[in-house]
N, C-alpha and C positions, 0 to 999 in steps of 0.2 A: 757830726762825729759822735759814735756814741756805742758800748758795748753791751749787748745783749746775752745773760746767762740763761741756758733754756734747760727746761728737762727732754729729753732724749731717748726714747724707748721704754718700754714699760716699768720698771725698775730704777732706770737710770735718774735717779733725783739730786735734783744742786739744791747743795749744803752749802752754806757759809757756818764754819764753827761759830757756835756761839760767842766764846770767848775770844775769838779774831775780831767777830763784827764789833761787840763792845769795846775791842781794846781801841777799833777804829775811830770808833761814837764819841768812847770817852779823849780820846788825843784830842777831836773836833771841838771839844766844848769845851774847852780853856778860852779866857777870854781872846778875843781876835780884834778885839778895838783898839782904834789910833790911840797912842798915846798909853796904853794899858798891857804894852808888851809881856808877854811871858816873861819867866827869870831868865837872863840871861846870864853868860860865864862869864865877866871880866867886860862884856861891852855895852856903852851908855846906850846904845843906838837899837832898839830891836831890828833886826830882820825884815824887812815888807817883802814879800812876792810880789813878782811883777802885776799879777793879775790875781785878782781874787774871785769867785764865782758866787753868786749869789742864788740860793736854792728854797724851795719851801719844803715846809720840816713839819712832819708830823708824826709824833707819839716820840721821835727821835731829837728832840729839839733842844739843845744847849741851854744852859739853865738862864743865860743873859739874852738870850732870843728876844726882840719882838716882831709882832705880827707875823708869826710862825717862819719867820726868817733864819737861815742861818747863812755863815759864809765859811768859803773852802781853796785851796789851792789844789784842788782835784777832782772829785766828781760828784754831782747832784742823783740822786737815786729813787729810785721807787723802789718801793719790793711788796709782794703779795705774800700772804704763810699761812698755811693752812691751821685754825686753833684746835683745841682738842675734842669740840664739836663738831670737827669738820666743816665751819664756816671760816670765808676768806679774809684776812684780816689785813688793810692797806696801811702802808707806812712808805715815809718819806724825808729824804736829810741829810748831810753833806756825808761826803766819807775823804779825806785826805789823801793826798796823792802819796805819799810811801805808806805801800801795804794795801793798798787800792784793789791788786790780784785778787781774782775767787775765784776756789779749786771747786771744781765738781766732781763728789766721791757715789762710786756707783757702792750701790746698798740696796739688798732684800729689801728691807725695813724703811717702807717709805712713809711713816707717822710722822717726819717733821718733813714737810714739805715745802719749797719757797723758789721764789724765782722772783730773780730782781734784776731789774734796768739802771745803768746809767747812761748821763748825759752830760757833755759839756761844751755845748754849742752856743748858748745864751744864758743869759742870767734865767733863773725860775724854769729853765726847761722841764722839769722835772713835773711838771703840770700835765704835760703834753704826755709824761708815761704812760701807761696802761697795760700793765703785766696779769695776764692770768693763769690760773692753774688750770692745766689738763686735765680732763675726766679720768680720774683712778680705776683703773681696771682691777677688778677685787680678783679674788681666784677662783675657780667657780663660777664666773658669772661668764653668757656665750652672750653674744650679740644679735640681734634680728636683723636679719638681712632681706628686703621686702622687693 
């Protein structure tokens, strides 16, 4: 099981707002261990999900992390993004199951580029991703056809 964001025609590039994915990140990284419940309102007892997912995290990784671990009641992710060099920059790391949605907004303006996979099939799937970016067709530029 697992949902695939793609870019889609010349133009068409998936965006996750910045400030979505972070508000995602940052929910994620609160602590998630036993016994170190969040605040709760009035109850002794944290919350547990039934199931937890267990993901590898990189550049993305919760400040109590280890071994590039993090844990989620929603989905483990990869994402590719193009930097301001035009080199591909990989990242990896839970995103929580409310708010999990990605909108993909079509824009001229395809300088921020990304595309990203989740999974929630097994613990660490997110290994198994490998998302890349399509060749950018500049304006101007014709293609050989031989």
């Amino acid at each position: 099981g697992g949902l695939r964001v793609s870019v889609q025609g010349e133009f068409l590039v998936c965006l996750i707002v910045s400030n979505v994915l972070e508000s995602l990140l940052q929910r994620n990284s609160g602590k998630l261990a036993a016994g170190g419940g969040k605040e709760s309102s009035g109850s002794a007892t944290p919350l547990i999900p039934e199931r937890m997912l267990l993901c590898h995290c990189y550049h993305h990784c919760p400040e109590d992390s280890t071994n590039n671990t993090c844990r989620t009641d929603g989905y483990c992710f990869t994402m590719v993004e193009e930097e301001e060099g035009g080199s591909p920059l990989l990242t990896s790391g839970c995103l929580g199951l409310v708010g999990s949605e990605f909108q993909c907004r079509d824009t001229g303006n395809a300088r921020l580029r990304r595309i990203l996979e989740c999974c929630t099939d097994q613990d660490f799937c997110n290994r198994d991703l490998h998302p890349t970016l399509p060749p950018l067709k500049r304006p101007g530029e014709t293609q050989q056809h031989s």
